[in-house]
N, C-alpha and C positions, 0 to 999 in steps of 0.2 A: 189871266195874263202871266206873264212869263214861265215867273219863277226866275268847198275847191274848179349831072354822069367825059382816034387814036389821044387822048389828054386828059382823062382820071389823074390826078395826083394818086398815089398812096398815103395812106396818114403818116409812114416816117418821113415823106416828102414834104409836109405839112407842115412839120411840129415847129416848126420858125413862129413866134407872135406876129403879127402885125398890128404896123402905129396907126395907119395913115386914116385918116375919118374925110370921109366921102359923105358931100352935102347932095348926089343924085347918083349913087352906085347903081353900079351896070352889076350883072350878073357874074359876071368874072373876078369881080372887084370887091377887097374885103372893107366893110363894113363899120370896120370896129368904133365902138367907141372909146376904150383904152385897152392896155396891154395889161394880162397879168400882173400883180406886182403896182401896176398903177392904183395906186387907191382913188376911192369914187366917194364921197359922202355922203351922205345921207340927203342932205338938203340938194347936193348938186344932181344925185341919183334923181329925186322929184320933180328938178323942171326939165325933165325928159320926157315928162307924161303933159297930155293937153288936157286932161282931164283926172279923176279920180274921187272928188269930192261928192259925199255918201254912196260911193261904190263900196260895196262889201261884200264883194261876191269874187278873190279873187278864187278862191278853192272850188266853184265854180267854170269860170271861164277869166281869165288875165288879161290885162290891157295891155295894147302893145305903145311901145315908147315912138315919140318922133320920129327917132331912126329907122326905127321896123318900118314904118308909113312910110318913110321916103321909099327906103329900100325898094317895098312894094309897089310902088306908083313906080318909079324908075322902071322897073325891072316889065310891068304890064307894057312900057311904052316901048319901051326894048323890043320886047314880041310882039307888040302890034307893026313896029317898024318892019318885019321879019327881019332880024338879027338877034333873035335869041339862037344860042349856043348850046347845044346839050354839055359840051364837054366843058365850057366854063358854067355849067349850073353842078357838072361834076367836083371841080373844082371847091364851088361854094360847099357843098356836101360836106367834103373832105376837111376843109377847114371848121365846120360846125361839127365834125364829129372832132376833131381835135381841142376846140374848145371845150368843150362837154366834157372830155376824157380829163382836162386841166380842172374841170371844175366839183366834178367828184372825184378826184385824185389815183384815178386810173390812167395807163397809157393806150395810146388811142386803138391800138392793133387787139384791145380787148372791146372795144364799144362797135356795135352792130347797131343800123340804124332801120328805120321803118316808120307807121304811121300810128297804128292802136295797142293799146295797152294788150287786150284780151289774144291779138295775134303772138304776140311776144309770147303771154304766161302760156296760147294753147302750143307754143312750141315745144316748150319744156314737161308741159301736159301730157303729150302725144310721145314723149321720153322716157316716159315714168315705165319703170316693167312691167309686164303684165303681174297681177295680182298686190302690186308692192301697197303701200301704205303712204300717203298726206295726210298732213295736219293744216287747217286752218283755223282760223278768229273766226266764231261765230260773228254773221255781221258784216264782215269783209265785204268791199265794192263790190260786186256782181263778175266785173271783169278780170279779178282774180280768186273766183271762184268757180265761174261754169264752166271754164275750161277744165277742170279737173273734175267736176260733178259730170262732165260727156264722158268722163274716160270709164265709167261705173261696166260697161260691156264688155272690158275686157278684165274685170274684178280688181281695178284699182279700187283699195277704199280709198274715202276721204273722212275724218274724224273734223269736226268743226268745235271748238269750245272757247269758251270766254278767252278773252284776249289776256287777263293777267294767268290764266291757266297755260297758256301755250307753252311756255319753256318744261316744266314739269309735266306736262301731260308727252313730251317724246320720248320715246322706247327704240332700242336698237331694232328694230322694225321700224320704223318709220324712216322712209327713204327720203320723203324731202317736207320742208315745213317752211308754209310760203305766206307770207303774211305783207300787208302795208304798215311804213314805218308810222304814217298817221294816217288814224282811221278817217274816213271820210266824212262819216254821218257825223263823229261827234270831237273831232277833230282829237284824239288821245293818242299820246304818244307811245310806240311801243317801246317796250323795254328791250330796245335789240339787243344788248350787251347779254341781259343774262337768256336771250334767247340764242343767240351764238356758242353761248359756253355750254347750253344744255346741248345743243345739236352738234359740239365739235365731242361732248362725251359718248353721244351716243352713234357718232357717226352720220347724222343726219345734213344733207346735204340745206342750202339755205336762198329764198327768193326773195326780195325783198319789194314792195311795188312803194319807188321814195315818189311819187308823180303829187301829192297833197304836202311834200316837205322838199322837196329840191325847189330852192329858191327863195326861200326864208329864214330857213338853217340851215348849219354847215351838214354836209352829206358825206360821210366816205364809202363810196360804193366798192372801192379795195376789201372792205370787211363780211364781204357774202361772196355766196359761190355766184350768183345770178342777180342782178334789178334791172329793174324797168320804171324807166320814164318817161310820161309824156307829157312836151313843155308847153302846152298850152293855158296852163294855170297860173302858177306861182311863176313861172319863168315868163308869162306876157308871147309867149311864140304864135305862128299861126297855128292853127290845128292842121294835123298830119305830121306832124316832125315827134317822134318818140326817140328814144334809148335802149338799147339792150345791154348792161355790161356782163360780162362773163370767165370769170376764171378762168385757165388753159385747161387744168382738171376736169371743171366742171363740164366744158366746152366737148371736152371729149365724150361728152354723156350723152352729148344730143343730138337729136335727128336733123336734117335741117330741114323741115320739110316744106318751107315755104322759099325753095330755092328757084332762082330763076335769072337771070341775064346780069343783076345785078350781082349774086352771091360767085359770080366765078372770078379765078383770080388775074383775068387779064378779062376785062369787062366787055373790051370789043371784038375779042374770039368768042366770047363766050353769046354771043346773038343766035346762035344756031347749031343745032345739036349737028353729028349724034352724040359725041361726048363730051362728058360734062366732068370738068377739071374747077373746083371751088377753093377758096381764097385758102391760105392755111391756118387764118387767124380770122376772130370774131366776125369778119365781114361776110363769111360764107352763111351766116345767119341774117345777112341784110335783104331788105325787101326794097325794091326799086321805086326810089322816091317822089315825092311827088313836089316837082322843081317849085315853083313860085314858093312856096310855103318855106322851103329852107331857105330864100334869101330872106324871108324875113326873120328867120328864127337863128339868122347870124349875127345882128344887133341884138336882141332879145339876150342870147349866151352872153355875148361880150360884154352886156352889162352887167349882168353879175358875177361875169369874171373877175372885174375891178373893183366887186366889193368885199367889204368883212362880211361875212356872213354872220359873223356873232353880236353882229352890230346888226345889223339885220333882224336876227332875234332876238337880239332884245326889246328894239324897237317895237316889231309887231306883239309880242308876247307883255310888253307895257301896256299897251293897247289893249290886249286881250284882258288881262288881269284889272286894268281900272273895269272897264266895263260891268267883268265880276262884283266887283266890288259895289258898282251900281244896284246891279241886280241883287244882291246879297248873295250871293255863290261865292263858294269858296275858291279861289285864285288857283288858278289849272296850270299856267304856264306855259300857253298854247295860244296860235295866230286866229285859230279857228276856235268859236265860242257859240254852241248850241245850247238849248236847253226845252226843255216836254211844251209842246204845241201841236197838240192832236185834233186841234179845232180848226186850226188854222190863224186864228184871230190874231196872231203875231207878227205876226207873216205880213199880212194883209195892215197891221196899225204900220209898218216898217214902210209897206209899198207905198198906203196912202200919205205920209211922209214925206214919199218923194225917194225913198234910200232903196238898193238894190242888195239884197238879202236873198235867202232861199230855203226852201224848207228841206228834209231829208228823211224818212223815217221817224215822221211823228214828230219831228222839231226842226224847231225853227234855229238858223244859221248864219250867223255874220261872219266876215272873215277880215282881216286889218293884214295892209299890208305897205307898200313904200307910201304910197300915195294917200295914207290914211293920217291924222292923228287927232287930239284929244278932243277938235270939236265935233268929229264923227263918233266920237263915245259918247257925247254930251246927245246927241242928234239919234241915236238908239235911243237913251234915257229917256229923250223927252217925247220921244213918237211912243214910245212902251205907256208913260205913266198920262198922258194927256190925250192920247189916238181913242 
């Protein structure tokens, strides 16, 4: 035992908040449940969810709050009426990319939006020079790896090493060094700081995948050239709605090679070649989305627009840290809390419980998040020591 689309707004058309909270929003219609600036508490954040109790699987898959559900119900009957809108599901687009940009403290004309992680990192993959050199975290998600392990044909390397190695292991050779700010399997936080300052000495360009940390802590995606997010974790989104942010710099590096109807800069010229005229900012890296999903993933943003995020982590990182403290582990300071279960029997004393865990790489994983607190640590403890 013991031991994660003629009426596109533009996003400078966007950047207005909206107050207004819609009890059965239409697709055109925002969402929110407060403004920026509005603070959300902690307890009020929680009864927005209908459920949560021994969920610990947000670093997994994320629950979505009341309003998501509405949204979505709304939004299915919408289209079954035939009056769905492509150009107010554009709409919605444009406002969840504005949000997003508010909430990693980017502006919005830098966030590209799409649906998978691994699409995003193979974009900047398929950028890399011929023969240049990456660094990764031994260990890294899969989806921020094989994108750059395909590119071996054209003699990019990739050098992979322990995650407190990465800042010191970059050499002015190493063209970009691409890492998650929390690792998946074992939920560890990277040291981005002193991995910025090794890559701002050596010239080494910077990716970051925040997709197991946006939404628990505070995120500044301002401080890399590249991240990628997808909110269906920690943010409670549907699946299909990701992030791409990007430097103007850095932006200039890459290919777009996943360009199509949506990356042009007037979207309804752009249905039919032959020429092909793309947005002049982050959006020419957009992938054409897949509508129902953002209307739900525009309450999901807006709720943690309105919160502290430091409040946020502390919350789930209490959480994490008692649990430790259960287990006799040393206090990690993380939402996400694994430990060596190559049997399984962890796992399985958690499920027969009744609690929703998951294993990763030979261990077993919980995750604490809005919807969690101290009787869900007690509710590990007691399925661990009596299971």
């Amino acid at each position: 035992m013991l031991g994660d689309h003629t009426g596109i707004m533009s996003p400078a058309a966007t950047s207005t908040s909206h107050t207004t909270t819609h009890s059965a929003p239409n697709p055109g219609a925002s969402s929110s449940v407060a403004t920026r600036g509005t603070a959300l508490s902690l307890a009020e954040a929680r009864t927005r969810y209908t459920s949560g109790r021994g969920y610990l699987a947000a670093c997994t898959l994320g629950l979505p709050t009341i309003d998501t559900i509405a949204a979505m119900r709304a939004d299915t009957e919408v289209w079954a009426r035939g009056e769905a809108c492509a150009s107010r599901y554009g709409e919605v687009v444009e406002r969840v990319r504005v949000g997003y940009a508010d909430l990693v403290n980017v502006t919005p004309d830098r966030v590209a939006i799409g649906s998978q992680t691994s699409v995003m990192a193979g974009l900047v993959a398929a950028s890399i020079p011929d023969g240049a050199e990456v660094v990764l975290p031994r260990g890294d998600f899969s989806s921020m790896v094989f994108p750059f392990l395909a590119q071996a044909h054209r003699g990019v390397t990739v050098r992979q090493v322990d995650l407190a190695d990465l800042a010191v292991s970059l050499t002015p050779n190493t063209w970009l060094v691409a890492f998650s700010l929390v690792q998946s399997a074992t939920g560890t936080i990277a040291d981005s700081a002193v991995i910025r300052a090794a890559a701002s000495a050596t010239g080494t360009f910077t990716l970051c995948d925040t997709t197991q940390a946006t939404g628990w802590m505070p995120v500044d995606a301002s401080l890399f050239d590249a991240t990628i997010c997808h909110s269906y974790k920690w943010l409670g989104a549907p699946r299909g709605v990701a992030f791409f942010t990007v430097a103007e710099s850095f932006g200039a590096q890459l290919h777009p090679i996943n360009a199509g109807w949506y990356a042009g800069d007037d979207l309804w010229a752009s249905c039919y070649g032959p020429a092909m005229a793309l947005a002049p900012d982050a959006r020419r890296f957009d992938v054409s989305p897949a509508w129902p999903a953002w209307v739900g993933a525009e309450p999901a943003i807006d709720l943690f627009r309105s919160l502290d995020m430091t409040e946020v982590r502390a919350h789930n990182t209490g959480l994490g840290n008692a649990l430790c403290d259960g287990l006799g582990l040393p206090r990690l300071d993380q939402a996400i809390v694994s430990w060596p279960d190559d049997d399984g029997r962890d796992l399985a004393r958690l499920t027969t419980a009744g609690l929703t865990a998951s294993g990763r790489a030979g261990r077993a994983r919980v995750a604490f998040h809005l919807w969690n607190d101290r009787d869900d640590v007690d509710a590990v403890l007691d399925a661990l020591r009596h299971g």
